[in-house]
C-alpha positions in Angstrom: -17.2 -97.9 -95.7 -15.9 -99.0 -98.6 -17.7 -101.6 -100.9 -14.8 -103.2 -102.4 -12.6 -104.0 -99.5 -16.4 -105.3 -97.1 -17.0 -107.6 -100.1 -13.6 -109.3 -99.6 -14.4 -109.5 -95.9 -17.5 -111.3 -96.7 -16.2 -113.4 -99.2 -15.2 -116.4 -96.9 -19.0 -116.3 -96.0 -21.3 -116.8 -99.1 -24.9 -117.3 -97.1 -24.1 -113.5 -96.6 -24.2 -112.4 -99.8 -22.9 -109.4 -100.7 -22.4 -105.6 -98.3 -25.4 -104.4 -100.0 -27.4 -107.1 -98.5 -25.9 -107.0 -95.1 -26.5 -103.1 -95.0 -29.9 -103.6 -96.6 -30.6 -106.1 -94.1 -29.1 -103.2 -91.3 -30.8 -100.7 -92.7 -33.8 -102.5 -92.3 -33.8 -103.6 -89.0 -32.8 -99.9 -87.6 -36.1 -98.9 -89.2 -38.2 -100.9 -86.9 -35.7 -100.2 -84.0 -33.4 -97.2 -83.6 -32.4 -98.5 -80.7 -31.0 -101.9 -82.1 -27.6 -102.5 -80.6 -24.3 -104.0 -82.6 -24.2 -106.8 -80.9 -27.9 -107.5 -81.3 -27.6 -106.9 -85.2 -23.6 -109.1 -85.8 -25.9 -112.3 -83.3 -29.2 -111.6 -86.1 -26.7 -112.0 -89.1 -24.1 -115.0 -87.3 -27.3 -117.2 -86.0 -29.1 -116.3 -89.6 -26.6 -117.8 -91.8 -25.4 -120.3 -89.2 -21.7 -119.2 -89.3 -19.4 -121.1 -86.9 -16.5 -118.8 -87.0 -15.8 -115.1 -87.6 -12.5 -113.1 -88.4 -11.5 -110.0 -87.3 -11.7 -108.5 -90.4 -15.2 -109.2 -90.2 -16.0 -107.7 -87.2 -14.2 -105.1 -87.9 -15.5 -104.1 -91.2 -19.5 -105.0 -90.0 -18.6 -102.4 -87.2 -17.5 -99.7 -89.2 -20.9 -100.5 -91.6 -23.1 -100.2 -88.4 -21.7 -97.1 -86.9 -21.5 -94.8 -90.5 -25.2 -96.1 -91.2 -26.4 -96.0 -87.8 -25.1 -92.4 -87.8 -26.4 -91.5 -91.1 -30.4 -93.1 -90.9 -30.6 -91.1 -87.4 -28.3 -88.1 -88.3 -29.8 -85.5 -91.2 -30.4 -87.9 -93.6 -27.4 -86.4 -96.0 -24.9 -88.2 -94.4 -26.8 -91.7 -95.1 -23.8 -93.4 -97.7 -25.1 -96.8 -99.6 -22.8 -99.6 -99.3 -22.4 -99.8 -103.4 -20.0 -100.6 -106.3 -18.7 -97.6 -107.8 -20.4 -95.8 -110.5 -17.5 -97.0 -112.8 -18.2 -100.5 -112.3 -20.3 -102.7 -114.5 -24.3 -101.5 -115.3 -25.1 -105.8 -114.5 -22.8 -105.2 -110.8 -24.5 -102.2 -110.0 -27.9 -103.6 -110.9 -27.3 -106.7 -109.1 -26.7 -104.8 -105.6 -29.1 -102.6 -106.1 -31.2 -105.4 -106.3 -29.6 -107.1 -103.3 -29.6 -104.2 -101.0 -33.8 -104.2 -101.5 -33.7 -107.5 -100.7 -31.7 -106.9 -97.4 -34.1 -103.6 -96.4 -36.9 -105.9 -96.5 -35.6 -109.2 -95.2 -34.8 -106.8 -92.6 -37.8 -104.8 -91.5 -39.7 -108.6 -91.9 -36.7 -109.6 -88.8 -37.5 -106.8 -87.1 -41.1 -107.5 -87.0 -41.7 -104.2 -88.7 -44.4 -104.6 -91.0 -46.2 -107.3 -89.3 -46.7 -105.0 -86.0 -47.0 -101.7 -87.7 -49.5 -103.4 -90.6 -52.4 -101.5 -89.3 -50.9 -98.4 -89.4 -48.4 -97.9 -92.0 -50.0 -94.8 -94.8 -50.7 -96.1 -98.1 -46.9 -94.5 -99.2 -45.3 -96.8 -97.4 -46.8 -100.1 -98.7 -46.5 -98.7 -102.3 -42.9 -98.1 -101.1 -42.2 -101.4 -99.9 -43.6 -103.0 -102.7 -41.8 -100.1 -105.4 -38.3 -102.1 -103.2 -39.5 -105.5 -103.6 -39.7 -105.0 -107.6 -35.8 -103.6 -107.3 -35.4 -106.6 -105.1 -36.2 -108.7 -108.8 -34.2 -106.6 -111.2 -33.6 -108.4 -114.7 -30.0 -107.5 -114.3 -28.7 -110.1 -116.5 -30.5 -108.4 -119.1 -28.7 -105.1 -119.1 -25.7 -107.3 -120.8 -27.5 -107.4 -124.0 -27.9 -103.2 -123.8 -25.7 -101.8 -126.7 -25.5 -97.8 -127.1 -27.3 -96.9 -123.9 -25.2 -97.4 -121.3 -25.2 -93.8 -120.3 -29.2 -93.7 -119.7 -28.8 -96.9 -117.6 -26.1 -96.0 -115.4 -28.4 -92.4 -115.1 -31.3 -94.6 -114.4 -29.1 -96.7 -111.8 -28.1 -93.6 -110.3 -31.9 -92.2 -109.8 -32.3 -95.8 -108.7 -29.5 -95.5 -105.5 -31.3 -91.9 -104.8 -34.8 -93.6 -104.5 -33.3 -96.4 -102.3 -31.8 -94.1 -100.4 -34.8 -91.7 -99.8 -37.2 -94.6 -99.1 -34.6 -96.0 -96.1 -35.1 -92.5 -94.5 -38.8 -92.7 -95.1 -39.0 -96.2 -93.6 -37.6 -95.0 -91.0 -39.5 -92.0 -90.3 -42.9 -93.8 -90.8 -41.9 -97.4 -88.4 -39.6 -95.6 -86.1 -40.5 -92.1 -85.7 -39.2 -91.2 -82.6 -35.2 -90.5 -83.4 -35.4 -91.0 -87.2 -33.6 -88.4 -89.1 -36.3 -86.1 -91.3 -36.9 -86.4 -94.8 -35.0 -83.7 -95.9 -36.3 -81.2 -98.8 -33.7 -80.2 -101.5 -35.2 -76.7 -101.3 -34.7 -76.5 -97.7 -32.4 -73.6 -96.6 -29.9 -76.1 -94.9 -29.5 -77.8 -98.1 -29.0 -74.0 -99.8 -26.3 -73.0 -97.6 -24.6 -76.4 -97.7 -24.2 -75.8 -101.0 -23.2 -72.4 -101.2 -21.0 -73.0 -98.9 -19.3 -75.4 -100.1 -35.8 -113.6 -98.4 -33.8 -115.7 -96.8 -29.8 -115.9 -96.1 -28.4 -118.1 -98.6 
C-alpha cells in the first residue's frame, strides 16, 4: 500500500481527497463494523462523492488498501500500516495528511453510525480521543512553512503524531467494535520482546 502510487489513482477523483482520507474514512467505518464488506465500503465512497465512473486502477488500489487495513485493525495491531507520505517528504505534506487522515477516521465512524449509537456508552477515553483527532483533523499545517532550524523536532513530533493516530484507530476499535478487534498491544508485552529479539464532508 503505497502512498505515492494510491495518490495518483485518486488523482482523477478530487471529492476524494487524498489516501489518507480514504483510509481514515476506512479505518473509521471498520471501527463501528468489523464486519463491513469491500463492496459495502467502494458503494459508501462512489455514492459519497457522486463518481460516475471508476478505473481499474482504482479498484485495484482501494482493494489492496482494504485488505492490508482490514488485516491489520483486526490482526495484532502491529501490522496496522498508515497510508502516509514518507518521512522524507515535506513537514507541510506530512502535516496535511495527518490532518486528513483524522478527518477520514471520523467522517467515518459518523457513516458508520458509530458514535451516535454507541453515545451512551463510549468511556470518557474515547470522547477525549475523538476530540484529541478532531484537533489533528485542524492542523495549522501551512504554518510549519515559516519553521526555520527545527525541522528535526517537527518531523519527531509528526512521527509521535502517526504513532498516536495509529494507537487511537486500534482503541476505536476495541471500544465500538469489541468483538474481533485486534488488542491494544503493550510495548512491554512478551510478544513485542521476542519480536524484537528475534529479529466532514467529501469534497
Amino acid at each position: 500500500m503505497d502512498f505515492q502510487q494510491l495518490k495518483e489513482v485518486l488523482e482523477p477523483y478530487a471529492e476524494l481527497e487524498s489516501p489518507a482520507f480514504i483510509q481514515g474514512m476506512l479505518m473509521g467505518l471498520i471501527s463501528v463494523d468489523n464486519d463491513i464488506q469491500e463492496a459495502v465500503w467502494l458503494k459508501k465512497i462512489i455514492e459519497e462523492a457522486q463518481i460516475k465512473k471508476v478505473k481499474e486502477s482504482f479498484l485495484k488500489g482501494l482493494h489492496e488498501m482494504f485488505l492490508e487495513t482490514n488485516k491489520g485493525m483486526n490482526g495484532s495491531g502491529f501490522e496496522l500500516k498508515l497510508c502516509l507520505p514518507d518521512d522524507n517528504e515535506s513537514a507541510v505534506i506530512r502535516a496535511a495528511m495527518l490532518g486528513q487522515m483524522c478527518e477520514g477516521i471520523i467522517y467515518g465512524i459518523g457513516l458508520g453510525g458509530g458514535l451516535s449509537e454507541a453515545e451512551q456508552e463510549i468511556s470518557e477515553e474515547i470522547r477525549e480521543l475523538v476530540n484529541d483527532l478532531g484537533e489533528i483533523s485542524r492542523i495549522d499545517f501551512i504554518s510549519l512553512q515559516d519553521l526555520e532550524g527545527d525541522e528535526e523536532q517537527v518531523a519527531n513530533d509528526l512521527t509521535q503524531l502517526e504513532e498516536f493516530i495509529k494507537v487511537g484507530v486500534l482503541m476505536l476499535n476495541e471500544e465500538l467494535s469489541p468483538t474481533q478487534a485486534a488488542p491494544i498491544m503493550n510495548p512491554d508485552d512478551e510478544t513485542l520482546s521476542s519480536q524484537t529479539a528475534s529479529g466532514k464532508t467529501l469534497h
